[in-house]
N, C-alpha and C positions, 0 to 999 in steps of 0.2 A: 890665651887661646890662639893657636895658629889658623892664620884667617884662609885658612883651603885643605884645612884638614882638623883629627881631632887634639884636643889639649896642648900640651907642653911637648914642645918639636923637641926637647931636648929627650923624652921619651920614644920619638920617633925610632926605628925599628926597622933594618934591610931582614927580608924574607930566606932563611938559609936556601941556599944552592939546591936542596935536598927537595923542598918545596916546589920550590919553583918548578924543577922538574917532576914533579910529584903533577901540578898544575897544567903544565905542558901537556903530559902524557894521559891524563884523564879526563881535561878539558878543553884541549888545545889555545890554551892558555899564551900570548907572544907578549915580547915588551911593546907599550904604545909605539905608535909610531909618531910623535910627537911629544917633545919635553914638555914637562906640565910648567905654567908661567910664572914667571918671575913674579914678585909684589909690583915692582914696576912698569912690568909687560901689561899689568889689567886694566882692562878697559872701561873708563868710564864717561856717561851720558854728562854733560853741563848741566852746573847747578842752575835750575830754572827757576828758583824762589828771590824777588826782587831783592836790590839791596834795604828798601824801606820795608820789607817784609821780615828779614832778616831782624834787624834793626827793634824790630815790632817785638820779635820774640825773646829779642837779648834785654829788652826793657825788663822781661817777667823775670827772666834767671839769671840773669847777669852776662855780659859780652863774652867773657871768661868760659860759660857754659854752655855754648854754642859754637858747635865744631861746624867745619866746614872744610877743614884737612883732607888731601887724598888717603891718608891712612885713618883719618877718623871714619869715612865714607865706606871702605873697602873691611875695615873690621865689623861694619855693624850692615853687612848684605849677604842676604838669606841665610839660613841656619847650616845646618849638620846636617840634612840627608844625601846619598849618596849622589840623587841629581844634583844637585846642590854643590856638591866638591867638585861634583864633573864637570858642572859651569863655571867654578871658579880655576879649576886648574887648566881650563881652555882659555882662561884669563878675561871670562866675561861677566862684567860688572855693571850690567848694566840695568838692574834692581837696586844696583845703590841709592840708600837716600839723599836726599840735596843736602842735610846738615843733621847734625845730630846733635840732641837737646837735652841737658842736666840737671832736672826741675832737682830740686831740695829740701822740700816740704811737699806738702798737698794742699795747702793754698796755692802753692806754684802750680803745681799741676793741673789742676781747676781753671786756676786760668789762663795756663796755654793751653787747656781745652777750647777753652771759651772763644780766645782769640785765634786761633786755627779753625775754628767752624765758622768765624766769620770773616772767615779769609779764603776759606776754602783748602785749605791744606791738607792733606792727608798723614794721620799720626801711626806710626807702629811702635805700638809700646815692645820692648827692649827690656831681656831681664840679664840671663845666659850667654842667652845666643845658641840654646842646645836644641831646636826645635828641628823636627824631622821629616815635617808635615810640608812644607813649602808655607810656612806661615808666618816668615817673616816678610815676603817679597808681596809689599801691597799693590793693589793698580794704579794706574796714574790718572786714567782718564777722567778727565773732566773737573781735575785739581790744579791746583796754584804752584804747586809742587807737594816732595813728599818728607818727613821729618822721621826720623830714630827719637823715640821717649825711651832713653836709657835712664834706670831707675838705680844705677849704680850707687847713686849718694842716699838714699834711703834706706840704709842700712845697719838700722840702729837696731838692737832689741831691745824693746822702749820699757817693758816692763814682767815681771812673775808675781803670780799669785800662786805661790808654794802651797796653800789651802785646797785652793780650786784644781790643782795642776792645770794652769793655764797660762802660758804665756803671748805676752803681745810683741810682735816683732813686724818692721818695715818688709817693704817686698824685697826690695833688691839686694836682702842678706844674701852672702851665699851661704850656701849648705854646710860646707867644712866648717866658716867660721861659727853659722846658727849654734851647731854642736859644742865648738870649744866654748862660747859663753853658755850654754847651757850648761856644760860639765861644771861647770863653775860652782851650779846651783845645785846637780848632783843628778841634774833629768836632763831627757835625750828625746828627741821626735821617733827616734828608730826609723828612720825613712832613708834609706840607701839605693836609691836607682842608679842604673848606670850611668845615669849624667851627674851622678852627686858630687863629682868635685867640680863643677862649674856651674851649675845651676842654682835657679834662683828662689826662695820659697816665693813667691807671686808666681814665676813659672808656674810652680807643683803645682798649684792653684787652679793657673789659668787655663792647665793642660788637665784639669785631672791625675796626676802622677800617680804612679805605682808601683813602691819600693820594693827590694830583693829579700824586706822583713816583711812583707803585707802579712802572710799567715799569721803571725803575731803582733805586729802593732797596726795593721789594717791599711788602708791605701790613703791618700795622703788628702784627698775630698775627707775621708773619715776622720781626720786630725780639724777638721777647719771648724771650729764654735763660730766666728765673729769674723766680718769681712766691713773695713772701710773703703770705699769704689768715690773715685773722683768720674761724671758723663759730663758731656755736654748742656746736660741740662740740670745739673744739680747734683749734690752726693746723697750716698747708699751708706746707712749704718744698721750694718745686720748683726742678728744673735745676740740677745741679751738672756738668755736662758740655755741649760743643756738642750732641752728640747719642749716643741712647743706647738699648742693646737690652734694657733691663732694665724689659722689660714694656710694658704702653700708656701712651702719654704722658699723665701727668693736666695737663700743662701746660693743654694741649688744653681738656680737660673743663672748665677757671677760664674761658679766654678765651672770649669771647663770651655770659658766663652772666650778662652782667647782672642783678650781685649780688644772685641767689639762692640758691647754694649758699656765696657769702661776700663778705667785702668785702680787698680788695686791698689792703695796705699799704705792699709795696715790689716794684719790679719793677728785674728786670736786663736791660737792652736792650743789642741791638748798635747799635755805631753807625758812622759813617763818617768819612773826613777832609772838610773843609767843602772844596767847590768852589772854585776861583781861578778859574772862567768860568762862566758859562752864556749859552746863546744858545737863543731861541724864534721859530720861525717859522712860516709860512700856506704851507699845499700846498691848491690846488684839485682836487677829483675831479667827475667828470659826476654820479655819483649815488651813493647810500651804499651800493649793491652793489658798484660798484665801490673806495670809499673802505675798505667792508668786507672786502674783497680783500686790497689793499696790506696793511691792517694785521695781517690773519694771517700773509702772508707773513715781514712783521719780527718778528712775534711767533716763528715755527718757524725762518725761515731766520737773521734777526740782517742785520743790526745793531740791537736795539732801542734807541730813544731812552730816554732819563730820565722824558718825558711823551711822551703819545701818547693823541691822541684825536682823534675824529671828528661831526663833525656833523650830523645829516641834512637834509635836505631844507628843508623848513621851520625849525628851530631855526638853519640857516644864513639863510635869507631873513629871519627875524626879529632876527638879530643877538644873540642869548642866550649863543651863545659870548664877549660883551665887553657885558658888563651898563652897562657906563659909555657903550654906544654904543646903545642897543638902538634897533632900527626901520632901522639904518645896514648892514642884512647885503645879501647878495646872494644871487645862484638859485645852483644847483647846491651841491657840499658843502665844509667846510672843513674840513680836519687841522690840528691846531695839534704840530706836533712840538718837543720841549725836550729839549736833551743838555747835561748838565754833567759837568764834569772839570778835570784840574789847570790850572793857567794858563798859558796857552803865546800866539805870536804870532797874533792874527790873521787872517786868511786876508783877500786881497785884496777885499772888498764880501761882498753874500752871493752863496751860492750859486744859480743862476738854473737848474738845468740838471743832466741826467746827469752826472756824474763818471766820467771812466775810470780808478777808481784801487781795484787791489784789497782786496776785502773780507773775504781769509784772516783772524783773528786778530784782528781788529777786536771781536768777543765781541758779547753784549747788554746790553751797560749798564756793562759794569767801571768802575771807580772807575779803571784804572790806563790806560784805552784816554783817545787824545787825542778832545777836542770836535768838531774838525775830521775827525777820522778817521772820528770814527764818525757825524757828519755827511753827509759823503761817502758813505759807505758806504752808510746809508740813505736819503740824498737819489737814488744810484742807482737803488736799488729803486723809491721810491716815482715816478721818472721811467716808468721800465718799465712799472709797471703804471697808468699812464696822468696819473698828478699831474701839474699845470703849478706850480712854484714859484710865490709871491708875494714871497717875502724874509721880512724880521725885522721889516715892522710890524705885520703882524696879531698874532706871535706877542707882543711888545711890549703892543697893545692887551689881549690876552688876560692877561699877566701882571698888569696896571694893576688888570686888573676878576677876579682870577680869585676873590676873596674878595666879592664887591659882589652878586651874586646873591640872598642874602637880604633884602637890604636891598632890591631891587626887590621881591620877593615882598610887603613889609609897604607896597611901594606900591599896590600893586593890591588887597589886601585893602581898605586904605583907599579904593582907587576904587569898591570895587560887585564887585570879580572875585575868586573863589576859584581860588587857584593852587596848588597840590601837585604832589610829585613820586613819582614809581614807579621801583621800581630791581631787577632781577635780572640774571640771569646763567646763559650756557649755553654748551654746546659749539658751536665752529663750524659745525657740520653744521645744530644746529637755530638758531641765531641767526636767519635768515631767517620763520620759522615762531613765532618766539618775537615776533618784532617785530611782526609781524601781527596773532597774537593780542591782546597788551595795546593798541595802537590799536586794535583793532574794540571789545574789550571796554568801553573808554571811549569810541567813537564811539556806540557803544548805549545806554552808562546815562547819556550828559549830553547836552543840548541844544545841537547845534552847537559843540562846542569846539574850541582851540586845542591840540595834540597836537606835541610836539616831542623827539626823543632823540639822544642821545650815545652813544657808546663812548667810556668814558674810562679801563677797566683790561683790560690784554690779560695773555694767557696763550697757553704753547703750544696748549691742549686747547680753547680758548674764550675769552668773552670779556662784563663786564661790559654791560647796557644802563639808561640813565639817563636816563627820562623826565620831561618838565614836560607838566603840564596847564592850561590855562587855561579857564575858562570863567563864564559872568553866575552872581552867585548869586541863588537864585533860592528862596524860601520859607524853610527850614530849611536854611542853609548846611551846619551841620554833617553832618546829615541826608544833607542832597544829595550830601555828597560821601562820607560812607559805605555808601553804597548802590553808589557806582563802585567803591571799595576792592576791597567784596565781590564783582563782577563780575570784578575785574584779579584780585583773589586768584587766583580759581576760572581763568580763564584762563590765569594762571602755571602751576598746578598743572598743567594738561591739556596744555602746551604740553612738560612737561618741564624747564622751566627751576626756578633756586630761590627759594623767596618771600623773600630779599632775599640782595642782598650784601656791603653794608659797612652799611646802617641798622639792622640787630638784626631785633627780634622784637617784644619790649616786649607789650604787649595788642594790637597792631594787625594783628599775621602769626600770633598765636598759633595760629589757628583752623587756617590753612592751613600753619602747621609742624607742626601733628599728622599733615596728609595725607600733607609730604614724610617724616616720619620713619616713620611704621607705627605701627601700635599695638606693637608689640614694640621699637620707639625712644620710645615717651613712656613705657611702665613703667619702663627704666633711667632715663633721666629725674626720672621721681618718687619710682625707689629711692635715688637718689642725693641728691634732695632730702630723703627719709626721714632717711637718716644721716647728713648734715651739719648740717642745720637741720630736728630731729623735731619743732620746736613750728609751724614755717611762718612766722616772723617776718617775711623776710627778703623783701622785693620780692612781698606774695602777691598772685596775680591775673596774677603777669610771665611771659614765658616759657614755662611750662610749663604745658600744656593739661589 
């Protein structure tokens, strides 16, 4: 992972000429005025953690397992958001942790909890590194120093229940590999977010995650039966049934606490039988009110696809839906629908057209319904409420590029342009009014920008929106673009919708998940944080407001 930008540098990417002038002339867009830093050039704070502290912690995992290196330091400080690169490529490190930590069981982990809370240490548990939220850069104040729990060596998939479709796997698998030993077994999570080649299934967890198949295999909280949690004050063995009336789910309470109230060591997911087809393809709509239409209706009526998203207006003209093409889009909007299932004969070319073929039983996504059927099915729909098919290359292009979006992002930083994304989610009813707000609110706080959103997670009740911004940076990058944050926050909130919905919380939403929960949701909160972690070790500053 390139530690001030995203993935594999060797993917790294110059902006054509065409662009950049493109950028210039419609956002007055200039190169930095400063070269972005060297690995060398960054800056970091003295390790403040004793050498008999150190010492303490090498007892639990071995000497070998305790980094302390300038590049151990500098690879595991703050995540992926776009502040976050702009502070590392201004070469400032000074969120780095004092040492980074290799536990290798969950007895280890347990007790360098243990011994960190009574040391006073500060732990940010460490899966990716793909977080977006500012959730990796814990505080310091009033600690001994600060530690990285990278969960890299837990990475086993420990076991399958082919019967149950349930498998139990370590956190710190990664997603690519989770997949190949699953194919092994012939099942698949189906969970592909844009951070799936680095990310960590504990991440998915710990963030909530929300894959580019949610339509059909659900969001990646929906995949979790069983969670083993190592706190400070003891471990968590949840889920021992599909589902269960025996009180409030603390499953719930783990997911998405970005390891504050603990750290994850084994999770039990459902999983699925891996696909013998899939097919993706381009439906055009006149506008995103209308493309917003069609796709409530496959959300409540069915046949839902496997993927299902939409483009709007602009993010279609710009081509962002196919990062490998961008500037190659066109006017009005595009749907990129994906259905997979078992492998059966292909159907004579694609689909151009309504289908007369009925859509009893066809379901929304089964695993057991044909590709074709439920193709047809929705291909219907989406004729009706006014889609002109394109076929299977757009969807093809999209496939190519559906992971490549990042890697534009650390194109344009390096051009002069700060780019970030905005992401919530609301009911149908307000989606319209929700979409409005966050564009006005960033048409306000930045100077002529580029403004473009998606629908990429449906629901019967509602439905995900996931914005890109682009715009010149201009003084204090960082600066400039926390000042919009704060505008879209406050926006969100008034609008109704939720300050996010698969990126977390981290330090960046904290302010405004205080607004969504009440003051009587951030006491349980912090009562819960009281009794599992009473010293505060655990991610402090994250989350909870």
């Amino acid at each position: 992972m390139l530690w001030s930008g995203w993935g594999d540098p060797a993917k790294a990417r110059e902006l054509p000429p065409q662009i950049r002038e493109l950028l210039h002339d419609l956002l007055g867009v200039r190169e930095p005025a400063a070269p972005a830093a060297s690995f060398e050039s960054v800056r970091l704070a003295p390790v403040t953690l004793s050498p008999a502290r150190l010492a303490a912690l090498a007892d639990v995992v071995g000497h070998e397992q305790v980094l302390t290196s300038r590049a151990a330091r500098i690879r595991h400080t703050r995540g992926k958001s776009t502040p976050d690169l702009l502070r590392m490529r201004a070469g400032d490190g000074s969120a780095a942790p004092d040492a980074v930590l290799l536990p290798g069981s969950h007895q280890e982990v347990a007790a360098l909890l243990r011994l960190c809370a009574a040391e006073r240490i500060a732990v940010v548990p460490f899966g990716g590194g793909t977080c977006v939220v500012g959730g990796l850069a814990a505080s310091r104040s009033g600690f001994a120093g600060v530690v990285a729990l990278d969960l890299a060596r837990l990475d086993r998939l420990v076991s399958v229940d082919a019967e149950s479709m349930v498998v139990t796997a370590e956190p710190g698998l990664r997603a690519p590999e989770a997949e190949r030993l699953l194919e092994r077994h012939g099942l698949t999570l189906g969970h592909f977010p844009q951070s799936y080649e680095y990310a960590t299934l504990g991440g998915f967890a710990a963030a909530r995650s929300s894959g580019q198949a949610s339509a059909g295999y659900g969001r990646f909280d929906d995949m979790v039966v069983g969670l083993t949690v190592a706190t400070p004050s003891g471990d968590l063995d949840l889920g021992r049934a599909p589902k269960s009336a025996a009180g409030p789910d603390l499953r719930q309470l783990l997911l998405g606490s970005e390891g504050v109230f603990g750290v994850i060591t084994a999770l039990r997911l459902r999983v699925r039988r891996v696909p013998g087809r899939r097919v993706y393809e381009g439906w055009r709509f006149a506008s995103f009110r209308e493309g917003t239409a069609a796709l409530r209706v496959l959300a409540q009526e069915g046949p839902l696809p496997t993927v299902l998203r939409l483009s709007d207006e602009t993010e279609t003209m710009i081509g962002l839906a196919r990062p490998d093409d961008i500037g190659g889009g066109s006017s009005s909007c595009l749907v990129i629908a994906g259905y997979e299932g078992p492998a059966e004969e292909p159907a004579e070319g694609p689909i151009e057209g309504p289908v007369e073929r009925p859509t009893e039983g066809l379901g929304t996504g089964s695993p057991a319904t044909s590709v074709e059927g439920r193709r047809a099915g929705a291909g219907a729909v989406l004729a009706r409420m006014g889609g002109v098919p394109l076929g299977t290359e757009p969807g093809r292009a999209w496939e190519h590029g559906r992971f490549s979006a990042p890697y534009l992002r650390d194109s344009l930083l390096a051009a002069g342009a700060t780019v970030e994304t905005i992401e919530t989610a609301g009911f149908w009813s307000a989606l319209p009014r929700l979409y409005d707000a966050v564009r006005l609110a960033l048409l306000g706080a930045l100077e002529s920008p580029l403004v473009m959103c998606h629908i990429s997670h449906v629901y019967e009740t509602g439905a995900s929106l996931y914005f890109t911004v682009v715009t010149a940076q201009k003084g204090d990058p960082v600066a400039q673009w926390e000042r919009a944050k704060e505008a879209v926050s406050a926006a969100i909130v008034a609008a109704g919708g939720t300050i996010s919905h698969h990126h977390g919380v981290g330090r960046d939403h904290r302010e405004a998940y205080a607004a969504e929960l009440g003051p009587v949701g951030v006491d349980i909160l912090r009562a819960v944080k009281a009794r599992l972690d009473p010293s505060g070790i655990l991610n402090p500053g994250i989350l909870i407001p």
